[in-house]
PyMOL Python script that loads the backbone (N, CA, C, O; Angstrom):
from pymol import cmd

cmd.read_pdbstr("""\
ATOM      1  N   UNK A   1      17.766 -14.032 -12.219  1.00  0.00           N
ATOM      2  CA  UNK A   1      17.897 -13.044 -11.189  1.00  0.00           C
ATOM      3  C   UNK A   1      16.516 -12.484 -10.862  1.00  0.00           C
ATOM      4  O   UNK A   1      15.864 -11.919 -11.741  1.00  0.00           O
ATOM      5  N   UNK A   2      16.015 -12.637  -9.516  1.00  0.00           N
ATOM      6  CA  UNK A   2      14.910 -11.842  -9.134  1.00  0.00           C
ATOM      7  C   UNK A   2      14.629 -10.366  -8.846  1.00  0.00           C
ATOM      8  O   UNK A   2      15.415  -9.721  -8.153  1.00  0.00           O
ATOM      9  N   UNK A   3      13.489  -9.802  -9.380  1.00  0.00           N
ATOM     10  CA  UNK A   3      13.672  -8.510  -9.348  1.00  0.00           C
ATOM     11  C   UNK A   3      12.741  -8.266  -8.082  1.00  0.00           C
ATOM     12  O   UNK A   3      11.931  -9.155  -7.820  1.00  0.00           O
ATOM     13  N   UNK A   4      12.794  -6.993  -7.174  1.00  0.00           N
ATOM     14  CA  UNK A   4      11.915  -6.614  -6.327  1.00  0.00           C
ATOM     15  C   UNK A   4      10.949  -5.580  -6.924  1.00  0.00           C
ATOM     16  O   UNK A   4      11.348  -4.429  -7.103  1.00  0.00           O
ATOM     17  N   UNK A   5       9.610  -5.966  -7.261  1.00  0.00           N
ATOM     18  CA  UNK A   5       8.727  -4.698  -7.616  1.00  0.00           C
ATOM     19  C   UNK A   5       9.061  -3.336  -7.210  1.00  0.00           C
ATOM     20  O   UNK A   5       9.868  -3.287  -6.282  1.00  0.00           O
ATOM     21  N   UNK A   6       8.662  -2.256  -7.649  1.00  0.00           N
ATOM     22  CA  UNK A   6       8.569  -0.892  -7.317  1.00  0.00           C
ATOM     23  C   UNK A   6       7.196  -0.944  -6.356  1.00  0.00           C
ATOM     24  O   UNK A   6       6.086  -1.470  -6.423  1.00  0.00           O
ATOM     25  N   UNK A   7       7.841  -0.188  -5.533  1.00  0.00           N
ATOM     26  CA  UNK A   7       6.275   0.689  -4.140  1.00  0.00           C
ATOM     27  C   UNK A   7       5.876   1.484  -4.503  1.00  0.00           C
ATOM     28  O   UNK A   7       4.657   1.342  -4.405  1.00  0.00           O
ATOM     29  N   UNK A   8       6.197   2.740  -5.102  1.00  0.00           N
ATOM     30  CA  UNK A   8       6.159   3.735  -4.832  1.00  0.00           C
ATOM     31  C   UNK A   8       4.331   3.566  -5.085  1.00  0.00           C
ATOM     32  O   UNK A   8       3.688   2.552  -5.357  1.00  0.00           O
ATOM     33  N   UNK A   9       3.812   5.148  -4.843  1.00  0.00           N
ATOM     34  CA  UNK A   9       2.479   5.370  -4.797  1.00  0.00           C
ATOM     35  C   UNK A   9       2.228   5.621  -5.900  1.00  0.00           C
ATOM     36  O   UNK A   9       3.065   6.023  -6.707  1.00  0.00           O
ATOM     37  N   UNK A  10       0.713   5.381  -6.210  1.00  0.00           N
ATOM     38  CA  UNK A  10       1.001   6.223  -7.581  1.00  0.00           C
ATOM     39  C   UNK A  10       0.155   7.578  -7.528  1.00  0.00           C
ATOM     40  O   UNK A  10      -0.697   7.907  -6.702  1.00  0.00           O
ATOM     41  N   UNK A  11       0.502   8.082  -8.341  1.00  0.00           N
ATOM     42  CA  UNK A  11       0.473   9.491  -8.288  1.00  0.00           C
ATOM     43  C   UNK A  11      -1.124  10.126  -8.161  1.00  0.00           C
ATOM     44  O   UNK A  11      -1.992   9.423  -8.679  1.00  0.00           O
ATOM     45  N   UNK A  12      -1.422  10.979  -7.726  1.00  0.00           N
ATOM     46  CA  UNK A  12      -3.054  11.501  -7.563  1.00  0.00           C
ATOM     47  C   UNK A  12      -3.104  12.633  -8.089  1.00  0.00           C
ATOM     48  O   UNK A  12      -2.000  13.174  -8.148  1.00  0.00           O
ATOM     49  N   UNK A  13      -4.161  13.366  -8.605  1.00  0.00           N
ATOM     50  CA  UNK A  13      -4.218  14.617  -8.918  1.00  0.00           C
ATOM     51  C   UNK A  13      -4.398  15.238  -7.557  1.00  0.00           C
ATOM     52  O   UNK A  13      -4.543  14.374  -6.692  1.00  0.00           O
ATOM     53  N   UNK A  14      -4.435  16.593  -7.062  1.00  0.00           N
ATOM     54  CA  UNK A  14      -4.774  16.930  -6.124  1.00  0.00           C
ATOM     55  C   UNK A  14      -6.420  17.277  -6.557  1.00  0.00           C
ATOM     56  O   UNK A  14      -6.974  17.583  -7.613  1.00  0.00           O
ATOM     57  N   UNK A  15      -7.040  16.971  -4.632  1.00  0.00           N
ATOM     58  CA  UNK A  15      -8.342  16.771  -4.980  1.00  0.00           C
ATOM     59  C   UNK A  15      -8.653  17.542  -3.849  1.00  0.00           C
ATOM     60  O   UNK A  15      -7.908  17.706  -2.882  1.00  0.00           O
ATOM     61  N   UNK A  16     -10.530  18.324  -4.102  1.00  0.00           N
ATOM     62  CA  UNK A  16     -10.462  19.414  -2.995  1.00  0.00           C
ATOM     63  C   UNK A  16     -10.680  18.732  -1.660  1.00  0.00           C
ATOM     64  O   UNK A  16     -11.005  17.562  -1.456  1.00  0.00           O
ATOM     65  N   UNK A  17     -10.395  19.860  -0.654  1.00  0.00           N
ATOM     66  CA  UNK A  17     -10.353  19.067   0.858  1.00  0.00           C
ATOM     67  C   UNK A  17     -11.781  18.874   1.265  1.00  0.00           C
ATOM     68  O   UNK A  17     -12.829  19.472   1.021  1.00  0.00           O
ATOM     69  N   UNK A  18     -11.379  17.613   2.118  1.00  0.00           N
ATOM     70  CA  UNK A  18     -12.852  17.069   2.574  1.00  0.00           C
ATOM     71  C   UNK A  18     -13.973  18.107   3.465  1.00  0.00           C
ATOM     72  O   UNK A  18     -13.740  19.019   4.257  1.00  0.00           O
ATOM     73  N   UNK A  19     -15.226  17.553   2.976  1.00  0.00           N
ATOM     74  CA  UNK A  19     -15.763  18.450   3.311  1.00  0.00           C
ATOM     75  C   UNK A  19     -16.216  17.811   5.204  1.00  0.00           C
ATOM     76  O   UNK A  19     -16.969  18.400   5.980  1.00  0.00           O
ATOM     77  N   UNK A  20     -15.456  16.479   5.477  1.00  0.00           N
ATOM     78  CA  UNK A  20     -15.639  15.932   6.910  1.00  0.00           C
ATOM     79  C   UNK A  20     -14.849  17.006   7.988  1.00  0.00           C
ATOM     80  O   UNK A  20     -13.730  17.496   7.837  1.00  0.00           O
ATOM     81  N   UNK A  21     -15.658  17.178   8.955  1.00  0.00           N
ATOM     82  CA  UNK A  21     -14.734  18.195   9.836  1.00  0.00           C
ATOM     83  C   UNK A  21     -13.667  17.326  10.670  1.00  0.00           C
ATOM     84  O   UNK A  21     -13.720  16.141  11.002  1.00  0.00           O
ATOM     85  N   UNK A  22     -12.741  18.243  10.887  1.00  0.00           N
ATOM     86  CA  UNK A  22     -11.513  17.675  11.539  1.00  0.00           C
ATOM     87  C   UNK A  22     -11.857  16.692  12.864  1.00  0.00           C
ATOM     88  O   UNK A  22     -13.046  16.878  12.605  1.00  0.00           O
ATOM     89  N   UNK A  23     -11.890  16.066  13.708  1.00  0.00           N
ATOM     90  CA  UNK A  23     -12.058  16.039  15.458  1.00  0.00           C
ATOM     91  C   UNK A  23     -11.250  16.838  16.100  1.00  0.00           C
ATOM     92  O   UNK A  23     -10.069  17.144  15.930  1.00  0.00           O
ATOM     93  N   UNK A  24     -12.261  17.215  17.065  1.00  0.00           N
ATOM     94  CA  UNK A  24     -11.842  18.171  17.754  1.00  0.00           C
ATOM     95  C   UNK A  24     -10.832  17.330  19.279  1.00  0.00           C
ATOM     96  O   UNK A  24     -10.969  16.324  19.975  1.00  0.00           O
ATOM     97  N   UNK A  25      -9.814  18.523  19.173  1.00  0.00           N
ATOM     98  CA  UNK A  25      -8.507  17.819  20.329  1.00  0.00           C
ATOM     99  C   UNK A  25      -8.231  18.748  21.347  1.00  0.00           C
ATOM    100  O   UNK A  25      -7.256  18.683  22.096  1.00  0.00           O
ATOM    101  N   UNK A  26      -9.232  19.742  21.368  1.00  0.00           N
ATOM    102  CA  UNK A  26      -9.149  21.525  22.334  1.00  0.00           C
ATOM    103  C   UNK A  26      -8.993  20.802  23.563  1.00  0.00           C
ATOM    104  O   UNK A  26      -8.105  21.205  24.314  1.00  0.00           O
ATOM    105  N   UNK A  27      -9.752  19.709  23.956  1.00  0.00           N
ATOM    106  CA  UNK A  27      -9.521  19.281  25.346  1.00  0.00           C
ATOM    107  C   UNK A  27      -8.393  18.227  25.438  1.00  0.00           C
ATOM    108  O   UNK A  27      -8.951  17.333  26.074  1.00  0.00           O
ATOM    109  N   UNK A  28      -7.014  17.762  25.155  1.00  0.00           N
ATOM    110  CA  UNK A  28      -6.646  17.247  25.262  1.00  0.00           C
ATOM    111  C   UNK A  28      -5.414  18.163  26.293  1.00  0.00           C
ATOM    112  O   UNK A  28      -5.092  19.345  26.176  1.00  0.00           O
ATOM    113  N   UNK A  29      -4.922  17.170  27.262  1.00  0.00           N
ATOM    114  CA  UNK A  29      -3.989  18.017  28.559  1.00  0.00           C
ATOM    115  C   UNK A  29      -2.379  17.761  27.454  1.00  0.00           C
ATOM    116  O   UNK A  29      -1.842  16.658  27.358  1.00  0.00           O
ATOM    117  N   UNK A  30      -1.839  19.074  26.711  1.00  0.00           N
ATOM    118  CA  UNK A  30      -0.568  18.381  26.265  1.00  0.00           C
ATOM    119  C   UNK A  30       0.406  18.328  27.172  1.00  0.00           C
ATOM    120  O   UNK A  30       1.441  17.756  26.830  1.00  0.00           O
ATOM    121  N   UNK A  31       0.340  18.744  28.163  1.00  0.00           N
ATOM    122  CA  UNK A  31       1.365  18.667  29.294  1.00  0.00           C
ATOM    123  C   UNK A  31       1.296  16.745  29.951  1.00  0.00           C
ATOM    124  O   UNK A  31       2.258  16.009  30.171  1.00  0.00           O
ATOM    125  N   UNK A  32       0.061  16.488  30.078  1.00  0.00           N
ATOM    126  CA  UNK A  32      -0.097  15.318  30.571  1.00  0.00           C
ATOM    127  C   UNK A  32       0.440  14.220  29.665  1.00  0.00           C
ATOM    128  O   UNK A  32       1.150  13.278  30.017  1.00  0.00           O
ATOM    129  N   UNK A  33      -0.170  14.584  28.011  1.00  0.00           N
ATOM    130  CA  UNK A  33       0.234  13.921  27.154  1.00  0.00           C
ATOM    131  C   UNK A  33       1.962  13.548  26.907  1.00  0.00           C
ATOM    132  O   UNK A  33       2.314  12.498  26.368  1.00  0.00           O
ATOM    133  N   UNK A  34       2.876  14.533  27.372  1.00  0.00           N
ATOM    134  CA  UNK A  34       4.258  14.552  26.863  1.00  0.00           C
ATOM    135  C   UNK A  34       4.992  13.919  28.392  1.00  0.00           C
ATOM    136  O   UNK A  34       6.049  13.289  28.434  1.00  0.00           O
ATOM    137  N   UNK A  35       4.016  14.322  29.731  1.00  0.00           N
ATOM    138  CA  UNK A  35       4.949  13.500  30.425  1.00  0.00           C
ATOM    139  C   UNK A  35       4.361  12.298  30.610  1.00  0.00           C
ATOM    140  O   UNK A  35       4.867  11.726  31.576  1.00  0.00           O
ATOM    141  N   UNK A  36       3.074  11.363  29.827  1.00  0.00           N
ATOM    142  CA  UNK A  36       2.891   9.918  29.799  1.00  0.00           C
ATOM    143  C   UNK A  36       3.183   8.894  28.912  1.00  0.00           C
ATOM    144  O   UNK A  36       2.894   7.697  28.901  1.00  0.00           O
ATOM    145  N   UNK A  37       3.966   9.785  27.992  1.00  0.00           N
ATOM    146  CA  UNK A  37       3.818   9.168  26.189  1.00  0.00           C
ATOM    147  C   UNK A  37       5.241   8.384  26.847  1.00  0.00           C
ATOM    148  O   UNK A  37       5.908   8.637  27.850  1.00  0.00           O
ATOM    149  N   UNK A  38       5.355   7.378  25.842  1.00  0.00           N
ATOM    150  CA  UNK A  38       6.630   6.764  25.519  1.00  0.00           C
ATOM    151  C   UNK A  38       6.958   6.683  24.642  1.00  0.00           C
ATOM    152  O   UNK A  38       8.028   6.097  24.477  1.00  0.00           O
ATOM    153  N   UNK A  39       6.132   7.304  23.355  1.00  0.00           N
ATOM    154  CA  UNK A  39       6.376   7.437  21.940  1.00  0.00           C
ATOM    155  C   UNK A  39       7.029   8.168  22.003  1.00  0.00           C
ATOM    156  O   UNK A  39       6.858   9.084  22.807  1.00  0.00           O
ATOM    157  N   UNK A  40       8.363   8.098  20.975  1.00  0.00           N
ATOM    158  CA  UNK A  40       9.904   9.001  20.571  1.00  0.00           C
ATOM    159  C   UNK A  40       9.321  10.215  20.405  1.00  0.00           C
ATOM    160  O   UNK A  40       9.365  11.225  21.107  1.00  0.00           O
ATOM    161  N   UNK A  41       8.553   9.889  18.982  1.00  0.00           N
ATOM    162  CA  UNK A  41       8.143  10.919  18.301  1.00  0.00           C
ATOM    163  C   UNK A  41       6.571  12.258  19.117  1.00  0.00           C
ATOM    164  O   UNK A  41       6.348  13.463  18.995  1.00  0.00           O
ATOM    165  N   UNK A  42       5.980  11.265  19.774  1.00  0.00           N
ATOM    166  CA  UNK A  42       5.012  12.203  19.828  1.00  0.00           C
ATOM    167  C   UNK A  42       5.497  12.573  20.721  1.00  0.00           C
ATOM    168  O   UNK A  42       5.144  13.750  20.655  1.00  0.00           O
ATOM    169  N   UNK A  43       6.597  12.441  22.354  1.00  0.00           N
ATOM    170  CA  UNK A  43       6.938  13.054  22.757  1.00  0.00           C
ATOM    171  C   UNK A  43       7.566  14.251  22.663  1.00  0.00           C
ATOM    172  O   UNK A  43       7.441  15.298  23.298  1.00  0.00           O
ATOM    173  N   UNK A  44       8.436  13.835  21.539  1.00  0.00           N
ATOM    174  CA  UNK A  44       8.957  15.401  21.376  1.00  0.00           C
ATOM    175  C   UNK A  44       7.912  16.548  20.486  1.00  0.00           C
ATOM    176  O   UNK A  44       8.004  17.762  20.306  1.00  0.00           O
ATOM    177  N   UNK A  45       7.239  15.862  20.192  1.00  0.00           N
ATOM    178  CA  UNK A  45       6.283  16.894  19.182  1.00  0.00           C
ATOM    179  C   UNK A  45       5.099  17.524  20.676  1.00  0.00           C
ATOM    180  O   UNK A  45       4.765  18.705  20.776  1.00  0.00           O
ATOM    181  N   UNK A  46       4.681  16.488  21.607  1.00  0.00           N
ATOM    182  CA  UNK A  46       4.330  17.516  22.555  1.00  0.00           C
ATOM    183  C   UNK A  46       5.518  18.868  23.151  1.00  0.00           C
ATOM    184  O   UNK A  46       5.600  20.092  23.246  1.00  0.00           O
ATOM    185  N   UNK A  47       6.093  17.915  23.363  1.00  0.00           N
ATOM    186  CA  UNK A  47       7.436  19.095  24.210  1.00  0.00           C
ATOM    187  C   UNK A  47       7.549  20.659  23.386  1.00  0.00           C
ATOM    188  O   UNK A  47       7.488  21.775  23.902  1.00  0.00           O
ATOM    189  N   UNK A  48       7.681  20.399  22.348  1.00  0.00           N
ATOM    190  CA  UNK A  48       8.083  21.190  20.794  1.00  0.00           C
ATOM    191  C   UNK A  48       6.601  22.538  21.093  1.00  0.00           C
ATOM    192  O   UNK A  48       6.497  23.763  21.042  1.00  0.00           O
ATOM    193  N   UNK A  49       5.806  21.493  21.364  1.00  0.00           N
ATOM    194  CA  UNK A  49       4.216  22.215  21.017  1.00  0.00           C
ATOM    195  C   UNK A  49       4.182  23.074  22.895  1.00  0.00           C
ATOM    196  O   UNK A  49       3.841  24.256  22.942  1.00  0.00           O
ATOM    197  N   UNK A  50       4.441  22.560  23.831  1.00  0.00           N
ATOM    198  CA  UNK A  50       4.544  23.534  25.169  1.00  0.00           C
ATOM    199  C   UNK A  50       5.630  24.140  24.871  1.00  0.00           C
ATOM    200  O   UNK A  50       5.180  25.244  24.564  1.00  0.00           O
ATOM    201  N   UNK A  51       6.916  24.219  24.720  1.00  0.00           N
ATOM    202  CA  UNK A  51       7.780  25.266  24.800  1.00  0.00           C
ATOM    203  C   UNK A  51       7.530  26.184  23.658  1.00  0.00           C
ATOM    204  O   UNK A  51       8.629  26.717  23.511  1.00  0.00           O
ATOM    205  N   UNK A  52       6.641  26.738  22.662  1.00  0.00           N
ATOM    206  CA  UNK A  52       6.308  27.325  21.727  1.00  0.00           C
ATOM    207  C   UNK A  52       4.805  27.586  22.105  1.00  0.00           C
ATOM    208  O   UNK A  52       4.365  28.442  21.338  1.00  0.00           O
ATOM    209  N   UNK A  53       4.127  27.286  22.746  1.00  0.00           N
ATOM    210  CA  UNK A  53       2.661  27.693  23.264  1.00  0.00           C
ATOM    211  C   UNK A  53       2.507  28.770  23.827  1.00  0.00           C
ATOM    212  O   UNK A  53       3.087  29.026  24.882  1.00  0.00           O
ATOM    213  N   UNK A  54       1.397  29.911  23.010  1.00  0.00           N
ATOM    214  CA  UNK A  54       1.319  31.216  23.294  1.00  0.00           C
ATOM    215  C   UNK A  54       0.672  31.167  24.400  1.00  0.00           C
ATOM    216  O   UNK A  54       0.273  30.039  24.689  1.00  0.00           O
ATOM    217  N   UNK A  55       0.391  32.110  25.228  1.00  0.00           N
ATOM    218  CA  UNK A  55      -0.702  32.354  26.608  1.00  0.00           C
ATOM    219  C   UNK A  55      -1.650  32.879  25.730  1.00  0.00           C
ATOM    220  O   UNK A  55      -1.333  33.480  24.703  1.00  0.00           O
ATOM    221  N   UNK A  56      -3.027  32.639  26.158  1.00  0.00           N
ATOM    222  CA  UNK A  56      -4.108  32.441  25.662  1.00  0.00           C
ATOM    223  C   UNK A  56      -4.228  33.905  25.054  1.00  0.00           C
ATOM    224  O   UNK A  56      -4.522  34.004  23.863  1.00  0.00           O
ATOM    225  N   UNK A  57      -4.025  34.995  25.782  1.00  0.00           N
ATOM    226  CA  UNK A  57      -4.375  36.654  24.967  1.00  0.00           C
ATOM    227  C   UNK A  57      -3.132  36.559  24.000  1.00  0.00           C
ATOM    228  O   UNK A  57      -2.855  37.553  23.329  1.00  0.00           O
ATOM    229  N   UNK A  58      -2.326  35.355  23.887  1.00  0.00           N
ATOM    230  CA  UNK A  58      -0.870  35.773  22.645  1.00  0.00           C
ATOM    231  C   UNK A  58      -1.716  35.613  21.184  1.00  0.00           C
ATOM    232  O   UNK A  58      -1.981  36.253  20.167  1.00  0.00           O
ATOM    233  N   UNK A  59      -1.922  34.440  21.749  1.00  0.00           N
ATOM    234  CA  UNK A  59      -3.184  33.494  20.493  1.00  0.00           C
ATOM    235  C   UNK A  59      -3.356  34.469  19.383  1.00  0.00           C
ATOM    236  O   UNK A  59      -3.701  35.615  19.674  1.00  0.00           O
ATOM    237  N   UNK A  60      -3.093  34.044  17.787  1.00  0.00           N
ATOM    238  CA  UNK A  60      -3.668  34.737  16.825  1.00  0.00           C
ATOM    239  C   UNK A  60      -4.149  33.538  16.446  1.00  0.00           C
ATOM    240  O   UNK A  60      -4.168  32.483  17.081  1.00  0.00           O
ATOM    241  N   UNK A  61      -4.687  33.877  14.934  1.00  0.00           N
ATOM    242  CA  UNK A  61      -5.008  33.201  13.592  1.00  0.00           C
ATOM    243  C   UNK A  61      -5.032  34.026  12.469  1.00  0.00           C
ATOM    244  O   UNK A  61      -5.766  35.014  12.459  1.00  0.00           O
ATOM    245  N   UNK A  62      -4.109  33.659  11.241  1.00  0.00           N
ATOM    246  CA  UNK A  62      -4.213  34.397  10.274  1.00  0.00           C
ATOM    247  C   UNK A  62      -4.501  34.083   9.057  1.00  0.00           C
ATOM    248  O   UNK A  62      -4.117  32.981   8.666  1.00  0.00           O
ATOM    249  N   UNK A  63      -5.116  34.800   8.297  1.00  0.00           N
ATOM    250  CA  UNK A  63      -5.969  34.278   6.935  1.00  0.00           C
ATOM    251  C   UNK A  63      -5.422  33.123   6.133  1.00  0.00           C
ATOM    252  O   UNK A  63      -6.164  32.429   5.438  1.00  0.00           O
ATOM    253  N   UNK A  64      -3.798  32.866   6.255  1.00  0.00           N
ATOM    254  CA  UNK A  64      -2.772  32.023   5.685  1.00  0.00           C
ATOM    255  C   UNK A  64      -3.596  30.658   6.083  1.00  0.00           C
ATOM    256  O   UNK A  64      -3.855  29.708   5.345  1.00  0.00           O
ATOM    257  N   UNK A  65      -3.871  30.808   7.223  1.00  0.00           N
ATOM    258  CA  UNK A  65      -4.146  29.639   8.001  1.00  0.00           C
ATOM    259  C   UNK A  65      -5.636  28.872   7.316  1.00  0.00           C
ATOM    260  O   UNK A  65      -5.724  27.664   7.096  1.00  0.00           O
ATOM    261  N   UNK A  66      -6.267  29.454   7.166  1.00  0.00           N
ATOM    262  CA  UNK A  66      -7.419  29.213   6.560  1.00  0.00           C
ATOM    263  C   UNK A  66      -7.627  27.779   5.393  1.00  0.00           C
ATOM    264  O   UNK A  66      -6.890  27.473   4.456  1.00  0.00           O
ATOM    265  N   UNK A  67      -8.552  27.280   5.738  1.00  0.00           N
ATOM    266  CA  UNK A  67      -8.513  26.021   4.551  1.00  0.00           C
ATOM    267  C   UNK A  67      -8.439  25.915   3.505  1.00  0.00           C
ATOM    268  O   UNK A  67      -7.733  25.205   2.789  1.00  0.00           O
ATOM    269  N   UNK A  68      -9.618  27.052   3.204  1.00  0.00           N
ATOM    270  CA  UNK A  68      -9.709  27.605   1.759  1.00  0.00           C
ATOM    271  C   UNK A  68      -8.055  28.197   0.960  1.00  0.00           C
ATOM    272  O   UNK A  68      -8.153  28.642  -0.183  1.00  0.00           O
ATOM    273  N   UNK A  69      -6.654  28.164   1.612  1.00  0.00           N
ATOM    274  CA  UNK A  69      -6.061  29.228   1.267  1.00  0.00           C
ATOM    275  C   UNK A  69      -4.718  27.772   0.345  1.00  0.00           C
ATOM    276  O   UNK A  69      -4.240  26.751   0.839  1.00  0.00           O
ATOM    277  N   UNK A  70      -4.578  28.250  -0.778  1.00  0.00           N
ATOM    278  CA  UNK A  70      -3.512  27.052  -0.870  1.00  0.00           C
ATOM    279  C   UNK A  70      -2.156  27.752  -1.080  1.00  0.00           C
ATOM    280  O   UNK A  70      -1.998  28.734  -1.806  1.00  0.00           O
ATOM    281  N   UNK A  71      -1.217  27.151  -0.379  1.00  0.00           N
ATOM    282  CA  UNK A  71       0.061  27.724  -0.075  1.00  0.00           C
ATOM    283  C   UNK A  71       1.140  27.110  -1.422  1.00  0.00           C
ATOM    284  O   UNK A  71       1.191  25.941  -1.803  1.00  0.00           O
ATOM    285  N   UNK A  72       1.815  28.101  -1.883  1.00  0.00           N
ATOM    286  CA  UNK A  72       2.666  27.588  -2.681  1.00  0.00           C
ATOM    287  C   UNK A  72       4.062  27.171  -2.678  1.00  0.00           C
ATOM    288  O   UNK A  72       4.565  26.691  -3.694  1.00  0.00           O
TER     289      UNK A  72
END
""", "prot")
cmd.dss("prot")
cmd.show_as("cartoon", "prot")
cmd.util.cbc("prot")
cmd.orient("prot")
């Protein structure tokens, strides 16, 4: 009888975050993006992201948010 190996990953310690900066996506149109996509998924994750989009004076950021901050 043949067996199928195991996938799974193997396990990592957690390691600190890179010190590479993110790319920046400030200029990307998400309105344009959600009505050209044909992707399932990123469509609805634009849609998700305009019907939840603050007007620019709503805009916060809070310390949670921060890189340095690890959430439990």
């Amino acid at each position: 009888m043949a067996t199928t190996p195991r996938t799974e990953p193997a396990t990592t310690a957690l390691s600190e975050p890179s010190a590479e900066p993110l790319p920046d996506f400030a200029g990307v149109d998400v309105a344009v993006l959600a009505a050209r996509t044909d992707h399932t998924v990123l469509g609805d994750v634009a849609a998700l992201l305009l019907r939840n989009w603050p007007a620019a004076e709503d805009a916060v950021a809070y310390y949670e948010d921060g890189p340095g901050k690890l959430l439990h």
